[in-house]
LUMMI-610937 format. One record per residue (C-alpha): residue number from 1; x, y, z. Coordinates in Angstrom, 1 decimal, decimal comma, always signed. Example, Ala and Ser with C-alpha at 12.3 -4.5 7.8 and 13.67 -1.06 7.14 Angstrom:
! residues 2
<atom><nr>1</nr><xx>+12,3</xx><yy>-4,5</yy><zz>+7,8</zz></atom>
<atom><nr>2</nr><xx>+13,7</xx><yy>-1,1</yy><zz>+7,1</zz></atom>
This chain:
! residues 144
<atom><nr>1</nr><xx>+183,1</xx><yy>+223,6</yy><zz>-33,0</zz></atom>
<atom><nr>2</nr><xx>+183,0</xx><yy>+225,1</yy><zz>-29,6</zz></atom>
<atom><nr>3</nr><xx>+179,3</xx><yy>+225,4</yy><zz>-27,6</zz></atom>
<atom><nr>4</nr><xx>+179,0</xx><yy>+226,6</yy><zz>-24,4</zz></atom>
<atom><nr>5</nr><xx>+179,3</xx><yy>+225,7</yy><zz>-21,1</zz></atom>
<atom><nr>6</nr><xx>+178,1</xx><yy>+222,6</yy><zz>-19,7</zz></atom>
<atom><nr>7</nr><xx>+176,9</xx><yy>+223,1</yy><zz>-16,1</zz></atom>
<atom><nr>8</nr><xx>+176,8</xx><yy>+219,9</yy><zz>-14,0</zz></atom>
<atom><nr>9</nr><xx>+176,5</xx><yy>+220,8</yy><zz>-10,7</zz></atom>
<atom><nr>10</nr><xx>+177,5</xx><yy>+224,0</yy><zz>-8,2</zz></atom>
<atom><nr>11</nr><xx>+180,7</xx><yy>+222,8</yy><zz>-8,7</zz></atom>
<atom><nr>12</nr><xx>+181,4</xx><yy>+221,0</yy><zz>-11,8</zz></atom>
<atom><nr>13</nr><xx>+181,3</xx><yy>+222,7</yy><zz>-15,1</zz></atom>
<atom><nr>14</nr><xx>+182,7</xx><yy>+221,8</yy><zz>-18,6</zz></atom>
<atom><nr>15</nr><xx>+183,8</xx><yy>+224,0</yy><zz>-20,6</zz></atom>
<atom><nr>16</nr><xx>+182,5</xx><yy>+224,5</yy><zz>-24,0</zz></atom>
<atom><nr>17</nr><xx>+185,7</xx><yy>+224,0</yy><zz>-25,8</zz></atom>
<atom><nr>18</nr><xx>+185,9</xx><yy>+220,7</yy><zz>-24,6</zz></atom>
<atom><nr>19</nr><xx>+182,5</xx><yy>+219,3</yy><zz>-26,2</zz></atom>
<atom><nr>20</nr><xx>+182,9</xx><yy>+219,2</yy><zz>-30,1</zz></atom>
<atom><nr>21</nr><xx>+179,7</xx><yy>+217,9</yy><zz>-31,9</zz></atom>
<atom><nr>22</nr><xx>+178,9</xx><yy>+216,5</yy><zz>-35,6</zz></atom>
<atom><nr>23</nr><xx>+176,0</xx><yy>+216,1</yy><zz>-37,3</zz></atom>
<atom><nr>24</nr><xx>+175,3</xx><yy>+213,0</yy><zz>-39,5</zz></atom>
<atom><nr>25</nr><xx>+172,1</xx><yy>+211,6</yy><zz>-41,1</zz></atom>
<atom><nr>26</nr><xx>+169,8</xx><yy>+209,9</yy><zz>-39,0</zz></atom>
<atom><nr>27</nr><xx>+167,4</xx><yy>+207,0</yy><zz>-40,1</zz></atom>
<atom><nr>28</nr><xx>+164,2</xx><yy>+206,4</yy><zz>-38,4</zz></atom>
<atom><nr>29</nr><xx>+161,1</xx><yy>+208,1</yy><zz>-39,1</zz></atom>
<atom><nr>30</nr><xx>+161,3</xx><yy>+211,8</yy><zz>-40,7</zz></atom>
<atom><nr>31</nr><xx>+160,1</xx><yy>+210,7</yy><zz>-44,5</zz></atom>
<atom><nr>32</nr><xx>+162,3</xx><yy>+212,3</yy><zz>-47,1</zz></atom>
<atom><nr>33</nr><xx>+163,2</xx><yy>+214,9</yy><zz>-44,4</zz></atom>
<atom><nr>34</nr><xx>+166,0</xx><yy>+212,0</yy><zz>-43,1</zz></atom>
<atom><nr>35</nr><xx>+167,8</xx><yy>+211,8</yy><zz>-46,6</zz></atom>
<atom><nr>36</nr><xx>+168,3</xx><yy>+215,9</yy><zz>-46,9</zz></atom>
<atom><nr>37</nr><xx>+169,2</xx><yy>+216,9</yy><zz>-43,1</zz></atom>
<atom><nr>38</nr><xx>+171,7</xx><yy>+216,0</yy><zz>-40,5</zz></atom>
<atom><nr>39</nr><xx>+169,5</xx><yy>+215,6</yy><zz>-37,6</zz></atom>
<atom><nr>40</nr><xx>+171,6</xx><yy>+213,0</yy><zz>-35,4</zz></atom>
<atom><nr>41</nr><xx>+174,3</xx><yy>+214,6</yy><zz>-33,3</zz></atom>
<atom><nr>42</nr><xx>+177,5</xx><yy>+212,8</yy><zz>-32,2</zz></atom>
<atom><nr>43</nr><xx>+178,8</xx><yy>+214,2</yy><zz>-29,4</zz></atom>
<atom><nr>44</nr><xx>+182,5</xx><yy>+213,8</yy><zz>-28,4</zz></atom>
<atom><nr>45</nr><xx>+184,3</xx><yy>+215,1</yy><zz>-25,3</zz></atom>
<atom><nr>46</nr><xx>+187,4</xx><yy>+213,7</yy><zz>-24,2</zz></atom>
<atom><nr>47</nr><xx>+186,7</xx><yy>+212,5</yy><zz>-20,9</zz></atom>
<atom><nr>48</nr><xx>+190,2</xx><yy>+211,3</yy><zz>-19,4</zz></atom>
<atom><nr>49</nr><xx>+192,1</xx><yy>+214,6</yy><zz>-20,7</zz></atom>
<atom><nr>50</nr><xx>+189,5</xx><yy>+217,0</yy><zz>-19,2</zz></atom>
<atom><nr>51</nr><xx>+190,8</xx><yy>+219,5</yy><zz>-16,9</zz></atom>
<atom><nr>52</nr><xx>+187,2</xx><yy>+219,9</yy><zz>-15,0</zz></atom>
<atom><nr>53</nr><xx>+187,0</xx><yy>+216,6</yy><zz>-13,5</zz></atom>
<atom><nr>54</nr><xx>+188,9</xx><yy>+214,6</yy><zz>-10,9</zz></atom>
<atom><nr>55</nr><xx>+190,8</xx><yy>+211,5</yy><zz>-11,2</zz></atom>
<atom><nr>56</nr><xx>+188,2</xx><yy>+209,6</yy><zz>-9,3</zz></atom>
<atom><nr>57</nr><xx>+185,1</xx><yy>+211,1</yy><zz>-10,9</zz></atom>
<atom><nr>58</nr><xx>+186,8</xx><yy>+210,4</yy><zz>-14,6</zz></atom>
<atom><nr>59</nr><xx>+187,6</xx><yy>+206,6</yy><zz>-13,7</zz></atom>
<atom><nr>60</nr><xx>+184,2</xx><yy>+205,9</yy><zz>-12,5</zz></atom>
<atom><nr>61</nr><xx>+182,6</xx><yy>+207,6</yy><zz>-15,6</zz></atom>
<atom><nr>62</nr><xx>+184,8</xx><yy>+205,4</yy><zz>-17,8</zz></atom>
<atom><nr>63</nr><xx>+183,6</xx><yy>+202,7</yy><zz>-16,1</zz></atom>
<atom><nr>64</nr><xx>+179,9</xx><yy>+203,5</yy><zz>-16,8</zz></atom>
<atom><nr>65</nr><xx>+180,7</xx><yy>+204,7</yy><zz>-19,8</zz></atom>
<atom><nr>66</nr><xx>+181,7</xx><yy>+201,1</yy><zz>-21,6</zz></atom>
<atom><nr>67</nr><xx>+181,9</xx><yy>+200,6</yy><zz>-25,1</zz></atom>
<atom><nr>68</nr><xx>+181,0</xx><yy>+204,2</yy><zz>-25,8</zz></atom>
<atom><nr>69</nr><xx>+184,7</xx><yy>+205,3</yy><zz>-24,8</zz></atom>
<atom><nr>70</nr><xx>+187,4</xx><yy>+205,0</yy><zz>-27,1</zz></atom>
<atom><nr>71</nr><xx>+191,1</xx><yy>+203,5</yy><zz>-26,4</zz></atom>
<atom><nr>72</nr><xx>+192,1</xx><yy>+207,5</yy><zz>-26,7</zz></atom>
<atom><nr>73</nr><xx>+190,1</xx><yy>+208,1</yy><zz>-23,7</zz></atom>
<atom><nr>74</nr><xx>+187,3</xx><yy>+210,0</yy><zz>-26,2</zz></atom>
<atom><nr>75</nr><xx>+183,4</xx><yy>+209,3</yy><zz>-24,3</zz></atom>
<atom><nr>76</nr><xx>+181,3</xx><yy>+209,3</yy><zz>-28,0</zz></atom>
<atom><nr>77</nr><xx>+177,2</xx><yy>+209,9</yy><zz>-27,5</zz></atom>
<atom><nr>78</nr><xx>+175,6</xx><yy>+209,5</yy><zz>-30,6</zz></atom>
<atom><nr>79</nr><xx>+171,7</xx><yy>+211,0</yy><zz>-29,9</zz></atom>
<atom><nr>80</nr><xx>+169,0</xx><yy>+210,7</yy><zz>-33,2</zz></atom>
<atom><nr>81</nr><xx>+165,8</xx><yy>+210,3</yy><zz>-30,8</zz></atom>
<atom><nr>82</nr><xx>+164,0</xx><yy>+213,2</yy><zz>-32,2</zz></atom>
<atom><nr>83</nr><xx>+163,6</xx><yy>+214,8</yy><zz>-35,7</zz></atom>
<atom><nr>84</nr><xx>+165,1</xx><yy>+218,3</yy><zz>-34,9</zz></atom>
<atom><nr>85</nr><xx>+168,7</xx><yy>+218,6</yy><zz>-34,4</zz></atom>
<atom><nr>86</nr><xx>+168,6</xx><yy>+220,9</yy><zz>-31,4</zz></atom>
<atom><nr>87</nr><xx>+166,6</xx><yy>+218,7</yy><zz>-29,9</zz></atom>
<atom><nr>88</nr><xx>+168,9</xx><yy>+215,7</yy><zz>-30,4</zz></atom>
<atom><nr>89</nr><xx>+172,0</xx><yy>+218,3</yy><zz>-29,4</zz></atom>
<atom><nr>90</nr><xx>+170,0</xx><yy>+218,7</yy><zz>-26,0</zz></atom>
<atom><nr>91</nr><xx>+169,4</xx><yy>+215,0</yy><zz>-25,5</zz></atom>
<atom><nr>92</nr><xx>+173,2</xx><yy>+214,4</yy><zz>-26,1</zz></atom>
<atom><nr>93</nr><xx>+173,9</xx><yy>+217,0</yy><zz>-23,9</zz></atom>
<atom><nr>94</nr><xx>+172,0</xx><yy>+215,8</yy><zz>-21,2</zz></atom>
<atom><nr>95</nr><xx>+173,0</xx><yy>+212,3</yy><zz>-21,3</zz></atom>
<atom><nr>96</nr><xx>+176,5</xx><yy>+213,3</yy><zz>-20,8</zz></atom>
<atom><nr>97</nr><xx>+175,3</xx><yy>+215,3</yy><zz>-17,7</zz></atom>
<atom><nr>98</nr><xx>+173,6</xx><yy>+212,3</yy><zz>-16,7</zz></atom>
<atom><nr>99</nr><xx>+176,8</xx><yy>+210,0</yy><zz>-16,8</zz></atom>
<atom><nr>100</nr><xx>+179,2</xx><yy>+212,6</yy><zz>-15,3</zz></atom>
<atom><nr>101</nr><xx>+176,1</xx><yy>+213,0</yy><zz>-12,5</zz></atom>
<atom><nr>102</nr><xx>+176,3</xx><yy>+209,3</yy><zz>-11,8</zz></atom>
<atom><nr>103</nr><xx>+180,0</xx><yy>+208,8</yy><zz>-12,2</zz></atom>
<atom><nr>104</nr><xx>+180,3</xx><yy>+211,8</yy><zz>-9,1</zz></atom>
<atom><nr>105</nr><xx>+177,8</xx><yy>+209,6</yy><zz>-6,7</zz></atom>
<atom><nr>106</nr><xx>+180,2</xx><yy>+207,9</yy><zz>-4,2</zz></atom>
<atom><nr>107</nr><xx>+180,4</xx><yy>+204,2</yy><zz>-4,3</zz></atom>
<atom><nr>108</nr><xx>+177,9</xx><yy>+202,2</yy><zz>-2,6</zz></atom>
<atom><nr>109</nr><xx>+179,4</xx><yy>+200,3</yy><zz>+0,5</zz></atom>
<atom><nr>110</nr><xx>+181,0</xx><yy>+197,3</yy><zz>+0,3</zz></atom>
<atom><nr>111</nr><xx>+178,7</xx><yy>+194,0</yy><zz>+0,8</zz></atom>
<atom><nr>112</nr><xx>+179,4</xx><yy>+192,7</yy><zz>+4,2</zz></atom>
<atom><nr>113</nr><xx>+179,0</xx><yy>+188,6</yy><zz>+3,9</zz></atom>
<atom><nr>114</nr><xx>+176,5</xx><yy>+187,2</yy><zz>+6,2</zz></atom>
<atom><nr>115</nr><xx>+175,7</xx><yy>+183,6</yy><zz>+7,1</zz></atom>
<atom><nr>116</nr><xx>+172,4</xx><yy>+182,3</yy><zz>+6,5</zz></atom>
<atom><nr>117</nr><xx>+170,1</xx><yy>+181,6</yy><zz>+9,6</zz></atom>
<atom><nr>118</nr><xx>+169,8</xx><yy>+178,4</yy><zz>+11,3</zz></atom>
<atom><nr>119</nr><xx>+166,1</xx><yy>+178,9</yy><zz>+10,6</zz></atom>
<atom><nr>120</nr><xx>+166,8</xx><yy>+179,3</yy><zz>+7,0</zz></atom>
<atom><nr>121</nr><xx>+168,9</xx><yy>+176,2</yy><zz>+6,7</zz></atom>
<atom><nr>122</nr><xx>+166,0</xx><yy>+174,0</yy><zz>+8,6</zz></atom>
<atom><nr>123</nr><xx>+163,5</xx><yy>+175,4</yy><zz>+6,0</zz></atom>
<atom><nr>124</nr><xx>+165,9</xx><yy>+174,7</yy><zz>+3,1</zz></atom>
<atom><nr>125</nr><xx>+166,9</xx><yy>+171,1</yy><zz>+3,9</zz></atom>
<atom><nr>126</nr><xx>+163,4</xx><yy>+170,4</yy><zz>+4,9</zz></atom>
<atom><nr>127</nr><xx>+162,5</xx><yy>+171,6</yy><zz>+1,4</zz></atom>
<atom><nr>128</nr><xx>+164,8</xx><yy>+169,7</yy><zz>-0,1</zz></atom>
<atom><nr>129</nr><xx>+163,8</xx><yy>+165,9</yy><zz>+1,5</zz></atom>
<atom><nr>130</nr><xx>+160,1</xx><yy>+167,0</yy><zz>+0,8</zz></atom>
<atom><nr>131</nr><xx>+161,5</xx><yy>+167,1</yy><zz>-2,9</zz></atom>
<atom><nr>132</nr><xx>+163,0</xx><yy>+163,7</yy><zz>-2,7</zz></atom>
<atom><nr>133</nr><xx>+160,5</xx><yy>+161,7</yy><zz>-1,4</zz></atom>
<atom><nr>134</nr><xx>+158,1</xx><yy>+163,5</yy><zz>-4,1</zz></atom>
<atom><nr>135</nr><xx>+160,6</xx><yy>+162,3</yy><zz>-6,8</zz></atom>
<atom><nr>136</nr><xx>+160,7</xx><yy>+158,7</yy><zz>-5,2</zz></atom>
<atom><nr>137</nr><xx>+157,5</xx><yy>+158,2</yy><zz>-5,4</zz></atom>
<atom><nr>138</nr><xx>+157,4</xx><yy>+158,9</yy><zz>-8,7</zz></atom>
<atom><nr>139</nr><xx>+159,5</xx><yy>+155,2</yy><zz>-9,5</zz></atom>
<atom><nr>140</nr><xx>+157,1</xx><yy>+152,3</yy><zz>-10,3</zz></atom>
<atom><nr>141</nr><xx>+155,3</xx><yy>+150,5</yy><zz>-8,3</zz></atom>
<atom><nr>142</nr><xx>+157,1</xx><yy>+147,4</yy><zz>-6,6</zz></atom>
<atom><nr>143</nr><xx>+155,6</xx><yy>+144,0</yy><zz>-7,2</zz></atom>
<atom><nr>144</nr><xx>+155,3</xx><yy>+142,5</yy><zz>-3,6</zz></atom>
C-alpha cells in the first residue's frame, strides 16, 4: 500500500512507495471497539535497500534500530498507543522519523582516556585505610 512521502529533513525524504503499512487488532483499552477494528498499525520499510539514505546513515540506524530489524534488512514499527488508527499511522510514522533523525546525528567523539589526579588517588587511598581501621575495630576485644 503506498502513502506518501516521508519528509525527514531539507534533504532527506522517503519516498512513499517504500513505507508499506498493515493494520492488525490492537489490545488495550477501547472496550468492544478493540475486537471489531484494526487500530494498531505495523509499519515496515526496508531500511538497508532504500535508495534515499546513505550507507553510513543506514548502518547507524540499524544499529539503533536492534531487535526491531529483521535479518532481511526490514526496520518493523508496530504503534497501538492510541484508539484511532490515523493516529497510531502518525505515531509510527514519526517514530521512524525519529530513528532516521538520530541515525543522521554524527558520532560523538571518541573518549580520550585520562589518568586520575594525584589528588584523587590521596583521597581514595585515604578513604580506603579510614575503612580498615573502621572494620578492625569492629574484631573483639583483646583480653590483656
Amino acid at each position: 500500500m503506498a502513502s506518501e512521502d516521508l519528509i525527514i529533513s531539507s534533504r532527506v525524504t522517503i519516498n512513499g512507495w517504500e513505507l508499506t503499512e498493515q493494520f492488525i487488532l490492537a489490545g488495550g483499552p477501547g472496550g468492544q471497539n478493540v475486537n471489531k477494528v484494526a487500530s494498531a498499525v505495523q509499519l515496515f520499510f526496508p531500511l538497508m535497500a532504500s535508495p534515499s539514505l546513505s550507507e553510513a546513515v543506514k548502518e547507524r540506524a540499524a544499529k539503533i534500530a536492534g531487535r526491531r530489524l529483521s535479518k532481511e534488512g526490514v526496520l518493523l514499527i508496530e504503534a497501538s498507543r492510541f484508539r484511532s488508527q490515523d493516529r497510531n499511522r502518525e505515531d509510527a510514522r514519526e517514530r521512524l522519523k525519529e530513528l532516521i533523525v538520530e541515525a543522521m546525528q554524527p558520532p560523538p567523539p571518541p573518549r580520550r582516556k585520562t589518568k586520575p589526579t594525584k589528588g584523587s588517588i590521596e583521597r581514595r587511598l585515604k578513604a580506603k585505610s579510614g575503612r580498615s581501621e573502621i572494620k578492625k575495630m569492629r574484631g573483639k576485644p583483646g583480653g590483656d
